[in-house]
Each structure stands twice: as C-alpha cells, then as structure tokens.
C-alpha positions as CSV (number, residue, x, y, z in Angstrom):
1,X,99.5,94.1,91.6
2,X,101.0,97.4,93.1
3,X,103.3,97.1,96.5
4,X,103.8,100.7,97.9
5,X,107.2,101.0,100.0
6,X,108.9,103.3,102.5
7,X,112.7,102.7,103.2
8,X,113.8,104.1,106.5
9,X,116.8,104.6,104.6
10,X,115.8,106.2,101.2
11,X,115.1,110.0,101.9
12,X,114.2,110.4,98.3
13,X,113.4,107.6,96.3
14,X,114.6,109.0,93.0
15,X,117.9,109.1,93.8
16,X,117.4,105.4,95.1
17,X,116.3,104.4,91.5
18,X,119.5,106.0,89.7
19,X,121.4,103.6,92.1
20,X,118.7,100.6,91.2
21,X,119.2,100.8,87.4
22,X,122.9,100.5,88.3
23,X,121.8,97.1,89.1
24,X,119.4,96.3,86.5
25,X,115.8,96.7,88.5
26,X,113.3,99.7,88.4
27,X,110.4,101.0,90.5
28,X,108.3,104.1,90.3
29,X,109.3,106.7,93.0
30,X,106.5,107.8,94.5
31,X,106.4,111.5,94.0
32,X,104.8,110.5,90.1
33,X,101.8,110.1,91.8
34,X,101.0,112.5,94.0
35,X,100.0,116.6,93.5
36,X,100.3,117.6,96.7
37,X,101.9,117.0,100.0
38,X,104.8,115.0,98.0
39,X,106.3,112.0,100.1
40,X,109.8,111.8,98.5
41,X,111.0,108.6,100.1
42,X,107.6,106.4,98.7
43,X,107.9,103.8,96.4
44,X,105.6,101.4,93.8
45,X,106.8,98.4,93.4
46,X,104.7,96.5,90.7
47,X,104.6,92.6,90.6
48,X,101.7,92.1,87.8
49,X,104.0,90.7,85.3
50,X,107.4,88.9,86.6
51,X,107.2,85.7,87.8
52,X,108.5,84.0,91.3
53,X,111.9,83.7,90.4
54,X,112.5,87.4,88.4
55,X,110.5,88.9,91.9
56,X,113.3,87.2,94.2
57,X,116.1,88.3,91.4
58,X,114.6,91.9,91.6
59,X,114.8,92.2,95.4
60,X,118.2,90.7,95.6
61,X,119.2,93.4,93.2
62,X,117.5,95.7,95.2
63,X,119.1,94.8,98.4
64,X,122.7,95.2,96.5
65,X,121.2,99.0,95.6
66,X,120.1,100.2,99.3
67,X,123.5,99.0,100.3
68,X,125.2,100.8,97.8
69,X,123.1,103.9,98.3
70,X,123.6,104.1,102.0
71,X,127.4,103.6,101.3
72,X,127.1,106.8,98.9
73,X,125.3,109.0,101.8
C-alpha cells in the first residue's frame, strides 16, 4: 500500500529525504513520478512491507527529520 503526502512545511521533498536518511527512514519524493506539472513538495510513503511497530518507528523518525529540516530553513 502507497500513502501519498504533502507537508506544509517541505517545499521540496528531496531535500526532506537527505535529512530523513539522517535518521535512518526513506520515502520516494514525489517528483519520480510525474512528467509534467512537477509537485516538488509530494511524497509516497509505502507501507506494503513493515509491520505495526517499524511504521510507528518510521514516523517517529520522521517527525525527528521535519523538525530538523525546518530548523535548517
């Protein structure tokens, strides 16, 4: 299962994800999937294969990452 996001506070996703791995958690930004009329801030979260637990780990660490990347603006 695919989630897709928009963070009022991530202007472009990509850069959000350098910050993510910092803390050990990926997504897909957004822009991979599109051709046109790019949406830089989109995200895919995927949740096929973690379980509970690793999904709750993965926001935490997530969480941690916006707060750091909004720090960095």
């Amino acid at each position: 299962m695919f989630v897709w996001a928009r963070l009022d506070a991530v202007r472009d996703a990509s850069d959000y994800l350098r910050v993510c791995i910092e803390q050990n958690v990926m997504f897909v930004p957004g822009v991979a999937f599109y051709q046109d009329a790019v949406d830089r801030a989109a995200l895919c979260l995927s949740f096929a294969a973690p379980g509970v637990e690793e999904i709750e780990t993965g926001l935490r660490r997530m969480k941690r990452a916006l707060e750091q990347y909004v720090e960095r603006k």
